[in-house]
N, C-alpha and C positions, 0 to 999 in steps of 0.2 A: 784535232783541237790545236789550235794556235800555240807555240809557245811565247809567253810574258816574259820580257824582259823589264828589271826594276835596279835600279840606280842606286846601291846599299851606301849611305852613308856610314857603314860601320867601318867596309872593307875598302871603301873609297872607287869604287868599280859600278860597271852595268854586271849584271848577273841575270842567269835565267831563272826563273822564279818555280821553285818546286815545293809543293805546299806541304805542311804536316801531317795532311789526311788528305788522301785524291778526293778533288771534287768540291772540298771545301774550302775555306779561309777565313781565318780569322783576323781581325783588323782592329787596333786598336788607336782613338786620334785624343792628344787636348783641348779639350774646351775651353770657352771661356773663361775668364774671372772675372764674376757677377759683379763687378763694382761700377759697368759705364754704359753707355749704349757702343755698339758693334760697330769697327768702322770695316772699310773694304780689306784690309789685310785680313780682318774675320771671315769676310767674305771669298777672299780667294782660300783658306785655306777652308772652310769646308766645301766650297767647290771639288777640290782635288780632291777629299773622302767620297762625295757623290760621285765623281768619277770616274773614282777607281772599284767602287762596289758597282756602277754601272758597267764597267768592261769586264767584271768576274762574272756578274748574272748573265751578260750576252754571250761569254762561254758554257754558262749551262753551269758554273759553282754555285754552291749554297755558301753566302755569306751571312758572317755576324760582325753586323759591324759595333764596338762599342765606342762612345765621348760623353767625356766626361762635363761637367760643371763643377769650378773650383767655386765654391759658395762660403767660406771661409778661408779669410785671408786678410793681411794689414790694411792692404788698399780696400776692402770691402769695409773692416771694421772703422777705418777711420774715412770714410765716407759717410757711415751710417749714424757717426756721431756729429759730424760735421750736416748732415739733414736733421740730425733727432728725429730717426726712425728706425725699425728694427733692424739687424742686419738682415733676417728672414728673409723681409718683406722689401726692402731694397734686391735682394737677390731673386726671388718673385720677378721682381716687375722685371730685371734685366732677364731674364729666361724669356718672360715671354716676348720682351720687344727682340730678342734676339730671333727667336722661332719666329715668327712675324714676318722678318726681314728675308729671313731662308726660303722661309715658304714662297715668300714673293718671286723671290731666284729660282726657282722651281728646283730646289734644293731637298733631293728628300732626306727623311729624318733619320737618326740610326737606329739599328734596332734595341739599345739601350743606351739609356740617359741618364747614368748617375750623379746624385750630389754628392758630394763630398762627405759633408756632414750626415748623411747616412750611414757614414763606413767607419764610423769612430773604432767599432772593435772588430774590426780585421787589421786596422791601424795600429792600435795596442798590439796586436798577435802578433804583428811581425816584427814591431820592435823590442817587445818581449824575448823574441826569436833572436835577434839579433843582436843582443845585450850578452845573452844566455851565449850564444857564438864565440862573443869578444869582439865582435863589429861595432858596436858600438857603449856609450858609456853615457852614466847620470852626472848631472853637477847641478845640486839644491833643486830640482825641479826639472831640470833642462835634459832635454837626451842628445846626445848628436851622433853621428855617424862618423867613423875613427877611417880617415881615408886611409892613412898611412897602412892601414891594415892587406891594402889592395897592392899586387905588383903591377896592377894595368888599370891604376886608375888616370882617365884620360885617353883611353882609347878610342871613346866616339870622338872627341876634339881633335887627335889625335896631335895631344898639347903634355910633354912632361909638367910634373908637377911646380915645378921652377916657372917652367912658363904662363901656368895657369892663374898662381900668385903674383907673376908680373904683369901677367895682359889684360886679368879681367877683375873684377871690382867684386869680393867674396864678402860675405857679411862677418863683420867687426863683431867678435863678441869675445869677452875677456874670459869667459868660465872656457871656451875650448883651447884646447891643447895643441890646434894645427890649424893656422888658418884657412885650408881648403875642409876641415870639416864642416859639415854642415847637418843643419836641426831636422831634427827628426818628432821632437815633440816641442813646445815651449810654455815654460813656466808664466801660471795666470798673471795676467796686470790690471790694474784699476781701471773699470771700464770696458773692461773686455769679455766677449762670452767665453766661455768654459766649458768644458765635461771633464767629469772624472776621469782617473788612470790612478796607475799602479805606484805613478809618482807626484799625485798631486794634481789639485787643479789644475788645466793647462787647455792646450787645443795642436793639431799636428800640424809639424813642417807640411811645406807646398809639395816637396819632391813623394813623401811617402803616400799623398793619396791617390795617384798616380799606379803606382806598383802596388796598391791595393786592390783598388778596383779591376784594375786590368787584370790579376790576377782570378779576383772570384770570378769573373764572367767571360775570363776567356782560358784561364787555366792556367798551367804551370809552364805551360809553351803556347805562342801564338804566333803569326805568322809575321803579321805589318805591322809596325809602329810608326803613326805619320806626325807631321805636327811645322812649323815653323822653323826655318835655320838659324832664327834667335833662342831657343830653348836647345839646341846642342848643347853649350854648356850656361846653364852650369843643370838646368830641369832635367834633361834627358842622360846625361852625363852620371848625373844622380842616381836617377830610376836604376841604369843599369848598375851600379855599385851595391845599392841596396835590395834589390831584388837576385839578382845572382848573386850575392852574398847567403839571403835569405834559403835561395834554393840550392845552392850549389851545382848551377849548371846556367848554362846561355838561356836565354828565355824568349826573346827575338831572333827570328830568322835576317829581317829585311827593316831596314829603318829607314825613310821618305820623307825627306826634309824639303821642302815649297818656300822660294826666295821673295822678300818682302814686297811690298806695293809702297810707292810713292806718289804723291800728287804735283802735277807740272813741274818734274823733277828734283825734286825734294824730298829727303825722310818726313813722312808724317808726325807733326807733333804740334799738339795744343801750345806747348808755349810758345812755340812761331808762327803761330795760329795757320797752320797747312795742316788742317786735319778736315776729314772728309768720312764721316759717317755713313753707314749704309742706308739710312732712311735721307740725309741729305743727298745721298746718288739716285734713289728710287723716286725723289722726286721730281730733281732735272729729267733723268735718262728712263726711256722704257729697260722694264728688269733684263729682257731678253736681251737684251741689245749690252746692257751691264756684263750679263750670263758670256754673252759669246765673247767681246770683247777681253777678259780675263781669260776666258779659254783661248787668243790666238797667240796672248805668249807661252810657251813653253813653262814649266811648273819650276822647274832650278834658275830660270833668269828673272831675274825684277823686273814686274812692269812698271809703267809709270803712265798712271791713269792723265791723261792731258784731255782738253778741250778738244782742239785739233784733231787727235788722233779718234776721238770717240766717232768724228765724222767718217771718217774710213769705215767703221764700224759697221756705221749707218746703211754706206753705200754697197758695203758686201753681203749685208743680210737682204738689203732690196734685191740684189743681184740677186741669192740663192732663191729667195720669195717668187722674185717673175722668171726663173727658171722651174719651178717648181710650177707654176703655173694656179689662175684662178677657177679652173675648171677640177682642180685633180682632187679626185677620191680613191684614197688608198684601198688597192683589194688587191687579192691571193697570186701575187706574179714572183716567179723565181730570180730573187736579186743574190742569190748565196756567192757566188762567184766575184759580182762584181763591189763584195761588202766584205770581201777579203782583202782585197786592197784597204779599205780603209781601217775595219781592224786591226791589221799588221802593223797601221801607223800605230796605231794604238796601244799594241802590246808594246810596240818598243818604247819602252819606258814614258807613256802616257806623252807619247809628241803630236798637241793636238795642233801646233801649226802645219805639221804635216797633212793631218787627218783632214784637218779643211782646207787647204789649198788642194785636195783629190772631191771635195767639194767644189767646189769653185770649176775644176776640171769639167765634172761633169755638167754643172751649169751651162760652160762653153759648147761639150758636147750637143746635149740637148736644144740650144739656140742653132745650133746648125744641123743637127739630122732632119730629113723629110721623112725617113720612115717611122711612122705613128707607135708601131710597135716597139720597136728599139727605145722611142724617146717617153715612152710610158714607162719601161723597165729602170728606163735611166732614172727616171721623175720618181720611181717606187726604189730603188734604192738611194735616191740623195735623201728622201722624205723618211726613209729609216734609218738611214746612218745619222741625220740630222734628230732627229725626236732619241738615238741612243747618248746624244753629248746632251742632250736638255734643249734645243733649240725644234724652230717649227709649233710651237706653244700657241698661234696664232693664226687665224684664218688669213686667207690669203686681203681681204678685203679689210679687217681690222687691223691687221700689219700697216698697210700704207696709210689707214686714217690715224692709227698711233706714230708713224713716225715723218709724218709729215713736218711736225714738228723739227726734227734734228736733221731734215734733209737738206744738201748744199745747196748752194746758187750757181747758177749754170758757167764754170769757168771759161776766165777769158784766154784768148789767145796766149797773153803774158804768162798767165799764170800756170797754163798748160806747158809753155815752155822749162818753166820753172822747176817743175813737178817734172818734167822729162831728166831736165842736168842732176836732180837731185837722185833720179834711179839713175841713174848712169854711174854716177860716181858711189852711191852703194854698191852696186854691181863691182864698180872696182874693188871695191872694198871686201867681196863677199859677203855683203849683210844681206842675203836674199830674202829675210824677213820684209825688212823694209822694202828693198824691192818687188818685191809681190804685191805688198800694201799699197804700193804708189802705181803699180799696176791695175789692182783689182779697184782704185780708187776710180783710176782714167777709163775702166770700161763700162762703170757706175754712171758714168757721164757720158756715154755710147760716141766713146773714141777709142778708135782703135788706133795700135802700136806695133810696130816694127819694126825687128834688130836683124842687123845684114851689114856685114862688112864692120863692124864695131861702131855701126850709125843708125841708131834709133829716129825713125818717122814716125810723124803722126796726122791723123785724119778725123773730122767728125763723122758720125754714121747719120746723123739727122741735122 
């Protein structure tokens, strides 16, 4: 079996990844919060849950993966007063348009979906537990979590507490005692739903539902905890304080944090109106072509979903497509060896720019073998290692009448030159991302390239 390598934002390292039970893992990711429709940062990060449960099942583990729904919460309640409708039923609709959206990314589902609002008393249990501790304290209704209690709190940011009060923005509330505390229950307001507790009307902090559910469904130890590098502090930061508080012991092995998505390079945001929803992507872009596109950056670097750049997209999945060929039906041919290479990209720490550029490889291969046999093997291992990242969704013949659409215009001399200086000077740069890109772009357009003597040429093929 391969060994996994995973990227522990705990310890700040690549680490080789050794489960708590051979064979299995458990994975725990955050979900939404049911207040909007889904935009593509939703989208990349369940991406990276589906394919990280995809690279455990192609080793032969049994995974469980759990994600949650934050279904109660301020932005949800004060949304749902500002529609004058339930919160319920507002949280409803965003589930399903969310699932919807997934589905279409050929995103499969986890094997549990909890709400929040389901877990009221596991919620109570633990803060109960941790009242009872001295972790944490009431004030008129209110609970919160007693940081000061912790000598390492701040170790996932890996941010002393001086610094946490200076650099990031904590919720203002006059009944706690420390400004980096934070709620754990909160006292009912006009307007707001509620359930009972042991301290009054109220409903729980965001951080404790989290460590609730992850706990009944995956236990008092699990393996993954993945989620956004915006929820390090102060959500994930949390989880860990209050839950190994709770238990008194580590309760993650491995934490995977996935760097945000921007649009034409820009942080996305409605008030500067650069926001980009996943039903507004699914309608310009074929989903596959979305799918693979987010998979050619790497999971820790920002992408940045551009116009431009989606054509490159375009042109490398055409390319894998007519390498793969319109005649091929997959049957029982031994690709084990040659699907070892692209696994190993894969273990080491989910590097799918790797894993497809050993695509692309063989693409070239196969365009130039005569022997039938060899270029079958090859056409049965690109078309399984491509259906293991989610791609290949498509017949050979529906592919090109779908992306006919997003395909380029046949570039000019100029503009070929252009595209040449601009690899070149990545290459100096070592950005061999881009360089590949602008490569795999110019063979998309059946010109070939060649470097020799530090001078890149170039030729049409047709």
């Amino acid at each position: 079996m391969l060994d996994i390598f995973l990227h522990n934002s705990l310890t700040k390292k690549k680490e080789k990844f050794i489960p708590l039970q051979d064979n299995h893992v458990k994975i725990y990711a955050c979900g939404i919060t049911t207040y909007d429709i889904s935009h593509l940062g939703h989208a990349r990060s369940a991406l990276i849950g589906d394919l990280l449960c995809r690279l455990f099942q192609r080793l032969s583990f049994k995974v469980l993966f759990v994600k949650n729904y934050t279904d109660i919460d301020d932005k949800i309640i004060n949304r749902a007063n500002k529609d004058k409708i339930a919160w319920q039923d507002l949280s409803a609709d965003m589930i399903a348009h969310y699932e919807d959206n997934m589905n279409q990314l050929f995103i499969e589902q986890p094997n549990i979906s909890p709400l929040a609002s389901n877990h009221i008393p596991e919620m109570i249990e633990m803060i109960e537990e941790l009242i009872k501790q001295g972790f944490a304290y009431e004030v008129k209704g209110d609970v919160f979590f007693k940081t000061s209690k912790l000598k390492n709190y701040g170790i996932l940011s890996g941010k002393n507490t001086d610094q946490l009060i200076a650099g990031w923005r904590v919720e203002i509330n006059q009944k706690k005692t420390n400004p980096l505390d934070f709620s754990l229950w909160k006292k009912h307001k006009e307007n707001e739903p509620f359930f009972e507790s042991p301290w009054g009307n109220g409903r729980p902090g965001w951080h404790i539902e989290c460590s609730a559910m992850s706990l009944k469904y995956l236990g008092r130890k699990f393996d993954i905890h993945i989620g956004g590098s915006d929820l390090i502090f102060p959500h994930h930061e949390n989880e860990i304080a209050q839950s190994e508080s709770f238990l008194a012991h580590k309760h993650v092995s491995y934490w995977l944090h996935h760097e945000m998505v921007r649009v034409e390079g820009q942080k996305m945001s409605k008030s500067t109106n650069n926001f980009l929803s996943v039903a507004d992507a699914l309608s310009q872009y074929d989903p596959e072509l979305i799918r693979f596109y987010l998979l050619s950056t790497h999971y820790r670097s920002i992408i940045d979903f551009k116009k431009d750049s989606i054509k490159t997209s375009v042109d490398g999945l055409n390319r894998l497509y007519r390498a793969l060929g319109s005649e091929f039906i997959a049957q029982d041919v031994s690709t084990k060896q040659l699907l070892t290479e692209f696994l190993s990209a894969l273990a080491d720490d989910l590097n799918t720019p790797k894993a497809i550029s050993i695509l692309f490889n063989w693409a070239n291969q196969i365009n130039k073998l005569t022997d039938e046999a060899k270029k079958y093997q090859l056409r049965s291992a690109l078309f399984e290692a491509g259906r293991s990242i989610g791609i290949f969704n498509s017949s050979f013949k529906k592919w090109f009448t779908k992306s006919k659409i997003h395909q380029t215009q046949k570039l000019s001399d100029t503009e070929i030159s252009d595209y040449i200086e601009k690899r070149t000077r990545a290459r100096q740069d070592k950005d061999w991302v881009l360089s590949d890109k602008i490569r795999d772009l110019l063979v998309a357009q059946h010109i070939t390239i060649q470097d020799k003597n530090g001078v890149t040429t170039w030729q049409r093929d047709d």
